[in-house]
C-alpha positions as CSV (number, residue, x, y, z in Angstrom):
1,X,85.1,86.0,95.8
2,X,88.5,87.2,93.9
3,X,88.5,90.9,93.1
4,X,90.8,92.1,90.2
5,X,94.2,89.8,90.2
6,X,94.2,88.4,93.7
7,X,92.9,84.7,94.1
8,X,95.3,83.8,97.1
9,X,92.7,81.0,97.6
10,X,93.0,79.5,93.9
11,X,89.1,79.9,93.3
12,X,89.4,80.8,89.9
13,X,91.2,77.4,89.2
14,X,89.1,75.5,91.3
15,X,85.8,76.9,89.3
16,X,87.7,75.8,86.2
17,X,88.5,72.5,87.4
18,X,84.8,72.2,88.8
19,X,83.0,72.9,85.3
20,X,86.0,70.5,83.4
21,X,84.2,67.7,85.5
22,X,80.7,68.9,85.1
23,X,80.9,69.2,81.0
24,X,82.8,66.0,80.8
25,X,81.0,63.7,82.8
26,X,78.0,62.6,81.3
27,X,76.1,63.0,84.6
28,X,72.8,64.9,85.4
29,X,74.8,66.8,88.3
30,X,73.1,70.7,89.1
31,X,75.8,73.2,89.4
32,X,73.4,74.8,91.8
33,X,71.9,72.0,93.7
34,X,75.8,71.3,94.1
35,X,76.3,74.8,95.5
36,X,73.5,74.2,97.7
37,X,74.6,70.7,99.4
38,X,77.7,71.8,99.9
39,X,76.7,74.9,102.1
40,X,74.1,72.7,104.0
41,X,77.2,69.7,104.7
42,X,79.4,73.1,105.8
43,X,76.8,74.4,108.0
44,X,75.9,70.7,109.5
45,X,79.6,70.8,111.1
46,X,79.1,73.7,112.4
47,X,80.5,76.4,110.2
48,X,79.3,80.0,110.0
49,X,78.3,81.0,106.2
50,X,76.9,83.9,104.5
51,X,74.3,82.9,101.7
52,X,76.6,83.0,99.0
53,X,74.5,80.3,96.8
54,X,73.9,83.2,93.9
55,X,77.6,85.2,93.5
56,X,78.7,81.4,93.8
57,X,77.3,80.2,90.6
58,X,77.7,83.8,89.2
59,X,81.4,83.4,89.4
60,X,81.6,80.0,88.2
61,X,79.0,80.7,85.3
62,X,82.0,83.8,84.4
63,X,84.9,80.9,84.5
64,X,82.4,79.3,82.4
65,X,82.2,82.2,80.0
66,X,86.0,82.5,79.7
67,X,86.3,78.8,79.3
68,X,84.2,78.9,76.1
69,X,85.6,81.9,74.7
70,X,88.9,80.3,75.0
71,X,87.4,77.0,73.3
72,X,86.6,79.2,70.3
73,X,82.8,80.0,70.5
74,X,81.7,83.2,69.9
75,X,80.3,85.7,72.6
76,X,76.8,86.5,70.8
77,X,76.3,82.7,71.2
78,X,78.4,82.1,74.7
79,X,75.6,85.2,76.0
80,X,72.6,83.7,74.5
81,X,73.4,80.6,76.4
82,X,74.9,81.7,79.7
83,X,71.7,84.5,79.9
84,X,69.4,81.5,81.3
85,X,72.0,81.5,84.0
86,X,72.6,77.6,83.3
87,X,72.8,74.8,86.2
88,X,72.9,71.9,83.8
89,X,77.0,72.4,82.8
90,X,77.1,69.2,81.1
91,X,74.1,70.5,78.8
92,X,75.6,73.9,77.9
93,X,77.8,72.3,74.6
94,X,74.4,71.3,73.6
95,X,72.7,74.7,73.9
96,X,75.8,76.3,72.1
97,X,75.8,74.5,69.1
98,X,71.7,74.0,68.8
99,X,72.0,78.2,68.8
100,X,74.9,78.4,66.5
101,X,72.6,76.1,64.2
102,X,69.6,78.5,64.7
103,X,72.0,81.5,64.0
104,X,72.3,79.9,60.6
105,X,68.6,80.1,59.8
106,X,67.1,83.1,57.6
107,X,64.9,83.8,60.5
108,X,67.5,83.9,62.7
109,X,68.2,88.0,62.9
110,X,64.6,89.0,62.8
111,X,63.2,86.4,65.4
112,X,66.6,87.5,68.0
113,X,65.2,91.6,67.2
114,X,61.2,90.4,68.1
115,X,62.8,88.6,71.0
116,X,64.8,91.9,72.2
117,X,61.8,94.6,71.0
118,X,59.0,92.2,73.5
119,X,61.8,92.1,76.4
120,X,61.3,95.5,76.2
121,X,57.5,95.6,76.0
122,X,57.3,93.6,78.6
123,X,60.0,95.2,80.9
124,X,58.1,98.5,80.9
125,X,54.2,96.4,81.5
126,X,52.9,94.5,85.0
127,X,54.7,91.6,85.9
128,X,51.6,90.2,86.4
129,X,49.9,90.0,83.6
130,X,47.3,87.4,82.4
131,X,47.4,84.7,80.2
132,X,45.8,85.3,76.4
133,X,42.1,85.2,75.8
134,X,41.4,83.9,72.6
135,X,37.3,85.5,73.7
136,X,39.6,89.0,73.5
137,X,41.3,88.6,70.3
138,X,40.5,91.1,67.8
139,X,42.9,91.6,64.7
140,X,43.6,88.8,62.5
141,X,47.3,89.5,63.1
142,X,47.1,88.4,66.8
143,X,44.6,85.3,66.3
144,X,47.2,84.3,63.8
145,X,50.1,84.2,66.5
146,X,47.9,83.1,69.4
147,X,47.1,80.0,67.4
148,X,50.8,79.7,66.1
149,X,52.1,79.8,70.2
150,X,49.0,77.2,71.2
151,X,50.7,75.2,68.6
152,X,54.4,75.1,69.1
153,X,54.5,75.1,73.1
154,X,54.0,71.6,73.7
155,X,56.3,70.7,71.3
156,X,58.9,73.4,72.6
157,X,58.5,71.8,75.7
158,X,59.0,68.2,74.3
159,X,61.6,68.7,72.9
160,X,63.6,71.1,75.5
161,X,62.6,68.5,77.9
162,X,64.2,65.3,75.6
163,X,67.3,67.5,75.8
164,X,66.3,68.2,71.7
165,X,67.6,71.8,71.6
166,X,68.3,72.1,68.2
167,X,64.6,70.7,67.3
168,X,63.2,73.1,69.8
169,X,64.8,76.2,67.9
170,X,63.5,75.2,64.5
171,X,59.9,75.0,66.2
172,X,60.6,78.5,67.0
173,X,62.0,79.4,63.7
174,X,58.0,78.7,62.0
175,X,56.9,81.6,64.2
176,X,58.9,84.7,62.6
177,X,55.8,85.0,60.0
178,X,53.3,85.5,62.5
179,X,55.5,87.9,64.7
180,X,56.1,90.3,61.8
181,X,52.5,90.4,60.8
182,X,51.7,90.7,64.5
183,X,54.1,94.0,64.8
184,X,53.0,95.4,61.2
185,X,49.1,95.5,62.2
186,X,48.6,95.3,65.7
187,X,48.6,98.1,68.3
188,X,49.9,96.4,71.5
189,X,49.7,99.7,73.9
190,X,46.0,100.5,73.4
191,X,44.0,102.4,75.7
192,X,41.7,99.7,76.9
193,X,43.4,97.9,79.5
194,X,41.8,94.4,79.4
195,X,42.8,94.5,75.2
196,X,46.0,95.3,76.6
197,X,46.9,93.0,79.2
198,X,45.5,90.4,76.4
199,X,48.2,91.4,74.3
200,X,51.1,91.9,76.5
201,X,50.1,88.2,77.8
202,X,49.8,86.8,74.5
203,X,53.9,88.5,74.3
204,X,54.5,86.9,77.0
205,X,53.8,83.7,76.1
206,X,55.9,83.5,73.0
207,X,58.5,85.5,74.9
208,X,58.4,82.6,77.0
209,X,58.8,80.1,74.3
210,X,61.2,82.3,72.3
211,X,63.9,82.3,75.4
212,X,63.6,78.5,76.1
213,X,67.0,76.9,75.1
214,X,68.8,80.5,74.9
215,X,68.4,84.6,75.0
216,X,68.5,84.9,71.2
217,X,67.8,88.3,71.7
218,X,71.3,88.1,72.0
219,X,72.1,87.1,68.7
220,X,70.3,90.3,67.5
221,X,72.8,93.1,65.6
């Protein structure tokens, strides 16, 4: 890959020109499948290649960052977007401006802060942990939010999978109540470890929702 000013191969131009096609063709094409067929045609004629499949598509996903900046979008939304590390180039427009329509919404800052305070729970609890017990719920706080994430991730999913991004994000905007209420009255770190695992799993689950179009926790202050 170019380092610093040097590109005697012109790959920064030929990343540019790759994700010009990719956004404006209106073809399900996989930036990383891509990546991947190409290496397996290379290596079928006999060629000699590192795995380069992941700094591949992290370069061209930073070409893709410039691009945008340069088209005018701004970099908490251009991060929230690119965070998911996104394949699907001719979907990213999509992503950008069903965020920038969520960054509009009053419960836009304190969702993106609940998204970047349980990325830190979680980064500091198993990475296995279980999924919620609704026989382990205790506080009304937590019922509240189990039943709120029950609710909403089938119709996340619908609607991330129809391509609906901007729908998805409002579906995820109903949850800020019961997140705030959750982190006013509920201890998540307590000492009995099956409470606890019930708890980080339940955070896990609406983390899991919460990051679904986009890494709002980027649009936090």
């Amino acid at each position: 890959m170019p380092t610093g000013d040097k590109d005697p191969f012109g790959l920064r131009r030929a990343a540019l020109g790759v994700l010009r096609i990719l956004m404006e063709t209106p073809l399900p094409l996989d930036l990383g499948e891509l990546i991947a067929d190409a290496r397996a045609a290379l290596l079928s004629q006999g060629l000699q290649l590192a795995a380069v499949d992941e700094s591949l598509l992290a370069f061209i996903l930073d070409r893709l960052r410039g691009m945008l900046r340069d088209a005018g979008h701004s970099v908490d939304v251009i991060e929230a977007v690119l965070a998911q590390r996104p394949t699907r180039i001719d979907l990213v427009p999509a992503r950008l401006a069903a965020v920038r329509e969520f960054q509009a919404l009053p419960e836009a800052l304190a969702l993106a802060a609940a998204n970047k305070r349980i990325g830190n729970i979680l980064k500091k609890a198993d990475a296995d942990l279980p999924e919620p017990d609704i026989a382990l719920l205790e506080e009304e706080a937590e019922k509240a939010l189990f039943q709120r994430v029950l609710l909403m991730a089938p119709l996340v999913h619908s609607h991330v999978a129809n391509e609906d991004y901007a729908d998805a994000l409002k579906v995820l905007a109903a949850v800020r109540g019961e997140v705030d209420r959750f982190f006013d009255e509920v201890m998540v770190n307590v000492q009995e470890p099956l409470l606890r695992g019930n708890r980080l799993g339940l955070l896990k689950a609406l983390y899991e929702q919460l990051n679904a179009v986009a890494d709002i926790s980027k649009l936090a202050v």
